[in-house]
C-alpha positions as CSV (number, residue, x, y, z in Angstrom):
1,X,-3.4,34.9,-104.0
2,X,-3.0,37.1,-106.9
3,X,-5.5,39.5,-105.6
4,X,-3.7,39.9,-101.9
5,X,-0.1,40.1,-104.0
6,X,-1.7,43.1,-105.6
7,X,-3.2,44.6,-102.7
8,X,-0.1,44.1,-100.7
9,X,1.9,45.9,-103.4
10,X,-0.7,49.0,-103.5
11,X,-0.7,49.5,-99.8
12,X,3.2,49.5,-99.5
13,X,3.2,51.7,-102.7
14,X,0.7,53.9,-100.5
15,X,2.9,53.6,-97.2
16,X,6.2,54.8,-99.3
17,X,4.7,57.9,-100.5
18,X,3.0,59.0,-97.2
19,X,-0.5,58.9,-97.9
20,X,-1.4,56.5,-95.6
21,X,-0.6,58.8,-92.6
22,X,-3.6,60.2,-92.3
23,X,-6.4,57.1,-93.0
24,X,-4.0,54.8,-90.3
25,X,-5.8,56.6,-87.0
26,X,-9.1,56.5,-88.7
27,X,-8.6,53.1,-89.6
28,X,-6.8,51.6,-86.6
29,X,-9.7,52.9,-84.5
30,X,-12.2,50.9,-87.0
31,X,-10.6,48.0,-86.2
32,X,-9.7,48.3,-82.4
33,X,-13.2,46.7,-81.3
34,X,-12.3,43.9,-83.9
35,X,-9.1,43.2,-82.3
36,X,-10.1,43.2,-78.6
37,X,-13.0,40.4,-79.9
38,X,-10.1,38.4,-81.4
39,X,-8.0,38.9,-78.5
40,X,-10.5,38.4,-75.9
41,X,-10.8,34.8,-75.9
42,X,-7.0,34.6,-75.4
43,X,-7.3,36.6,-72.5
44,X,-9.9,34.8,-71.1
45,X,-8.3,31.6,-71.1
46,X,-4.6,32.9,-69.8
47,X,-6.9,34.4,-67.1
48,X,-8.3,31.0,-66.3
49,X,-5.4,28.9,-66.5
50,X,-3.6,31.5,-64.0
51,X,-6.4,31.4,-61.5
52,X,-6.7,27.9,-61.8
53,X,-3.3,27.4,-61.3
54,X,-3.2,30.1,-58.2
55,X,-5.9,27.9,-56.7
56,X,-4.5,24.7,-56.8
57,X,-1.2,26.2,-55.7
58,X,-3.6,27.8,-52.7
59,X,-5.0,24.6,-51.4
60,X,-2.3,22.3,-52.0
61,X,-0.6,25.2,-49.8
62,X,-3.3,24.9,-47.5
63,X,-3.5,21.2,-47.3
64,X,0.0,21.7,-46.2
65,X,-0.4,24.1,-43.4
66,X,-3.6,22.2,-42.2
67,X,-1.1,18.9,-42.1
68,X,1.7,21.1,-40.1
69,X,-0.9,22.5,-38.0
70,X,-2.0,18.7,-36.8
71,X,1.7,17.7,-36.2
72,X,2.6,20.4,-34.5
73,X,-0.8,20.4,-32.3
74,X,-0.1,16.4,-31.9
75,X,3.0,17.0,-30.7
76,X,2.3,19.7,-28.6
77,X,-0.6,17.6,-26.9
78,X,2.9,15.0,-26.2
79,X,4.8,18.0,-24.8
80,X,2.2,18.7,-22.1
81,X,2.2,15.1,-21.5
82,X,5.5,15.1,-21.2
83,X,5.4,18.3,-18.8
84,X,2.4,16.7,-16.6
85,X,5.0,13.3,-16.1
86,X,7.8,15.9,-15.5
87,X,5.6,17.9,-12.4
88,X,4.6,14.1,-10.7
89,X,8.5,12.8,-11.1
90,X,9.3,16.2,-9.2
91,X,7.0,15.8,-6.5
92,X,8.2,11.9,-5.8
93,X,11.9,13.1,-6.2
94,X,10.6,15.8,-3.7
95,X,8.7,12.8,-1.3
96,X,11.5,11.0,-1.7
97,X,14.0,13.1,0.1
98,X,11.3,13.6,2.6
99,X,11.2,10.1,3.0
100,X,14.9,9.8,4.1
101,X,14.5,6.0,3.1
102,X,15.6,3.7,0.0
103,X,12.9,4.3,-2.6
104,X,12.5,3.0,-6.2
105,X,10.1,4.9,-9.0
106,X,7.9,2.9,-10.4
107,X,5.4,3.2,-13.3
108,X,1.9,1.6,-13.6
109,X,1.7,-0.9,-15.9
110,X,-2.0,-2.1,-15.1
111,X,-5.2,-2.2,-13.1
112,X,-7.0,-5.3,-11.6
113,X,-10.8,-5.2,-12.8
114,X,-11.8,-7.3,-10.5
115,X,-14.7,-5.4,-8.5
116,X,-13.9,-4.1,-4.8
117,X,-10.2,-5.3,-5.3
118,X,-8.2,-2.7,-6.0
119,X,-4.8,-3.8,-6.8
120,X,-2.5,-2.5,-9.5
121,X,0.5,-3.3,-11.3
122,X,4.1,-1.9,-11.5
123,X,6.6,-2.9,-13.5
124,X,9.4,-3.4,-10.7
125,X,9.8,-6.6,-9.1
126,X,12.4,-9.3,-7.3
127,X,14.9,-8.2,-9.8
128,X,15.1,-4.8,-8.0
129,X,14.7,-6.2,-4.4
130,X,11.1,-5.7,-4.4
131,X,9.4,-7.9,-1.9
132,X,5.9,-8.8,-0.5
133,X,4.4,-6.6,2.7
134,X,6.5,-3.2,1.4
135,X,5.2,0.1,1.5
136,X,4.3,1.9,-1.9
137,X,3.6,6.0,-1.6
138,X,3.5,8.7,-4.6
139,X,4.1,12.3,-4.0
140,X,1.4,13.1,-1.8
141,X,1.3,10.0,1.0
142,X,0.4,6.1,1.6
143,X,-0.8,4.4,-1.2
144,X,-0.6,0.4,-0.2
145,X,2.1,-2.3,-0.2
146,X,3.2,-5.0,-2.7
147,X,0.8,-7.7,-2.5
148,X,2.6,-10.7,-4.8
149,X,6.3,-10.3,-7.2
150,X,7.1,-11.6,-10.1
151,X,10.7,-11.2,-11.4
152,X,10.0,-8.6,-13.5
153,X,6.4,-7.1,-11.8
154,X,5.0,-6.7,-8.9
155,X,1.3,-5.9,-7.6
156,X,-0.3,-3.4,-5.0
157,X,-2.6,-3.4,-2.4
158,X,-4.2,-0.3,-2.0
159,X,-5.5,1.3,1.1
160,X,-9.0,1.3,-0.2
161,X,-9.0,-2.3,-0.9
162,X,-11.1,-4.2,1.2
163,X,-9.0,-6.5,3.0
164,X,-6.2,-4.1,3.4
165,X,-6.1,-2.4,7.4
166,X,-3.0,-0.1,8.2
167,X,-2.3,1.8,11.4
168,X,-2.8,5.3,11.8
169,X,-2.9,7.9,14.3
170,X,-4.3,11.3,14.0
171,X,-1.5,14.0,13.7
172,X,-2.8,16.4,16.1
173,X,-3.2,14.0,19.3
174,X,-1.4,10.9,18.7
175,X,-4.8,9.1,19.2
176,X,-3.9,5.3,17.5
177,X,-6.3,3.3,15.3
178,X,-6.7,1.1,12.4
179,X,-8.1,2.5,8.9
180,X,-9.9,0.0,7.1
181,X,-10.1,-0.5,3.1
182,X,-13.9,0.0,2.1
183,X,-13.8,-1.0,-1.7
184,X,-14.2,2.9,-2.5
185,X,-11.4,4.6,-4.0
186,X,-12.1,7.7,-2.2
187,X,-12.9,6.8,1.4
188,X,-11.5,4.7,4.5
189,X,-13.0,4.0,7.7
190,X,-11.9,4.0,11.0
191,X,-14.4,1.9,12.9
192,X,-12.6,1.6,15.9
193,X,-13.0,4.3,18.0
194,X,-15.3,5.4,20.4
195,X,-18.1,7.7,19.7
196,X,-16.2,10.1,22.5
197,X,-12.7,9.9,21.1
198,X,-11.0,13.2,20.2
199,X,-11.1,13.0,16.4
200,X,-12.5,16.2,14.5
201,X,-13.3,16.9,10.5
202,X,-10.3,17.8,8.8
203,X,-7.7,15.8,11.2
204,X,-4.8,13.8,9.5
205,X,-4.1,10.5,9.6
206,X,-0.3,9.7,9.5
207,X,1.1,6.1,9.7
208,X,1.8,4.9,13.6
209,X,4.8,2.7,12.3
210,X,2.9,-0.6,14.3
211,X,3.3,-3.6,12.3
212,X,6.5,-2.7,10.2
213,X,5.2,-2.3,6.9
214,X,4.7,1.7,7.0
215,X,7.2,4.1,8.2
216,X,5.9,6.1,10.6
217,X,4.4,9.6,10.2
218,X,3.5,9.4,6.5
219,X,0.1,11.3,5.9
220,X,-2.2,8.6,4.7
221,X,-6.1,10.5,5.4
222,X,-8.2,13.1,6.4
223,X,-11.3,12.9,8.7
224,X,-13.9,14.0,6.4
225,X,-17.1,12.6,8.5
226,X,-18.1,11.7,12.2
227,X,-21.1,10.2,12.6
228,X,-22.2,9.1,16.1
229,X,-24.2,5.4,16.8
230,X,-26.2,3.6,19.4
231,X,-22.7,1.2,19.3
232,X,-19.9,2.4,21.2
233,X,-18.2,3.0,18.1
234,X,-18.8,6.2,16.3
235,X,-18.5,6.2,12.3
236,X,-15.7,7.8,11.0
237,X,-14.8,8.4,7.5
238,X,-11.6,9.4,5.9
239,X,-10.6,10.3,2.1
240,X,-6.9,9.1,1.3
241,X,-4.5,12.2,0.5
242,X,-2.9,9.9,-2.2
243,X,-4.4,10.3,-5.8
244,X,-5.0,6.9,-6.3
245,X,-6.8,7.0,-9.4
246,X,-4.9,9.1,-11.0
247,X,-0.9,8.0,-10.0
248,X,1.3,6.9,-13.1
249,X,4.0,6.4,-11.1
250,X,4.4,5.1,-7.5
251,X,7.4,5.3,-4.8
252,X,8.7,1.8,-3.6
253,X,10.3,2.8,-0.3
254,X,12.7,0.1,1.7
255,X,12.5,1.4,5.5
256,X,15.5,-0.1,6.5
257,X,19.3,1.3,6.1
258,X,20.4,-2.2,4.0
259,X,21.5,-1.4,0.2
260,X,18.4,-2.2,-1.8
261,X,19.5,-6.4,-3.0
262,X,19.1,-6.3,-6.7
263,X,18.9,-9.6,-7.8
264,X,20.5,-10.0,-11.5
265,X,18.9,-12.1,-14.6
266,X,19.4,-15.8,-14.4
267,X,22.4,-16.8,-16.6
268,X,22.0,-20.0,-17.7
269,X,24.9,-22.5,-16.4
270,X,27.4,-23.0,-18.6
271,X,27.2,-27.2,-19.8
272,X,29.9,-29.2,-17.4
273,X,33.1,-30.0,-18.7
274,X,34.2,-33.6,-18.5
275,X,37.4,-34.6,-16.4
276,X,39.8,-34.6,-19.5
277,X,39.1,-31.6,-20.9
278,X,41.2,-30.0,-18.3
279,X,43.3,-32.6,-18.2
280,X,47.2,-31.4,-19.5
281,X,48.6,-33.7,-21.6
């Protein structure tokens, strides 16, 4: 200690009287390297914390973007959803002012598995007036009528089903027949007509209005095949204008001019009052 007092006092001793002015840029450029080697490992590890620290603000940046990116792409997916229900409630608002009848939207709830039955389910029933034997359309034509209603449900009977026959004609001559349910989702037939009856590829099949269940002049087919047999009968095939695997909604129509009877929840009746409670005293 005594040995640093003393050299401390020669170099300020030095330092007053000027001579160190010319050893200090001799000296200070001895001992540069020095300092840069003592200095460097401070450097070094400001340098690495600051990286460190810019990369972990980097990717928990990124994290973040990548998280907006899915919930905006998520909800963007809905939107288009959203605009694809939007085009098919336009086009049955638009079929339902062709229609010129009562009509009630509504949405498919279900699908019977059953195979070569092809009934669905719609979440409309009594409550709204819906009854058996009515006609069901979406924006582009027939697609069955109600087969059974609950109070709250009701199912449909779809043209391609099996057991289901509805009356047709062809647009272009009035010719009349019945179209027949074949248990394939994308094809009637019309076995009913001779094999030299004026039908053609490409003719449309409205509704006749026989029977009552279908208004008449609703498109319901078009003649895709003619095939002529040894029978009197040619075989004719037909592929239903009404996307019935694809329909989220459906058009209940009432054909009549009657309000549509709404039928309200049942109340449950009040418990009878006994004789003296309205009695006055």
């Amino acid at each position: 200690m005594a040995a640093c007092v003393a050299a401390g006092l020669v170099l300020l001793t030095i330092e007053q009287h000027g001579a160190w002015q010319g050893l200090r840029l001799p000296f200070a450029t001895l001992i540069y390297p020095l300092q840069q080697a003592v200095n460097s490992p401070v450097h070094l590890v400001r340098k690495a914390i600051d990286t460190l620290s810019s990369y972990t603000d980097l990717a928990a940046e990124n994290q973040r973007l990548r998280d907006e990116q899915l919930v905006l792409k998520t909800k963007l997916l809905k939107f288009a959803a959203l605009e694809q229900e939007n085009i098919r409630l336009r086009g049955l608002l638009d079929t339902s002012f062709k229609v010129g009848e009562q009509v009630l939207i509504a949405e498919l709830l279900s699908i019977n598995l059953v195979p070569y039955e092809h009934v669905v389910v719609v979440n409309k029933g009594s409550r709204f007036g819906v009854h058996p034997q009515q006609a069901v359309f979406d924006g582009n034509g027939v697609v069955g009528q109600v087969l059974r209603v609950t109070p709250q449900t009701a199912e449909v009977m779809l043209i391609t089903d099996p057991s289901h026959a509805i009356p047709v004609q062809i647009n272009r001559n009035g010719l009349r027949t019945i179209a027949l349910g074949t248990g394939q989702i994308d094809r009637l037939a019309l076995p009913y007509l001779p094999s030299n009856a004026d039908v053609q590829v490409g003719d449309l099949l409205v509704t006749s209005g026989m029977g009552g269940v279908f208004p008449q002049g609703y498109p319901v087919a078009k003649v895709t095949a003619i095939s002529p047999q040894k029978s009197p009968f040619a075989k004719i095939s037909a592929v239903p204008v009404a996307q019935l695997d694809r329909n989220r909604e459906l058009l209940l129509v009432w054909s009549d001019s009657q309000p549509i009877p709404r039928i309200p929840e049942a109340v449950p009746n009040p418990a009878p009052r006994s004789p003296t409670a309205d009695a006055r005293p």
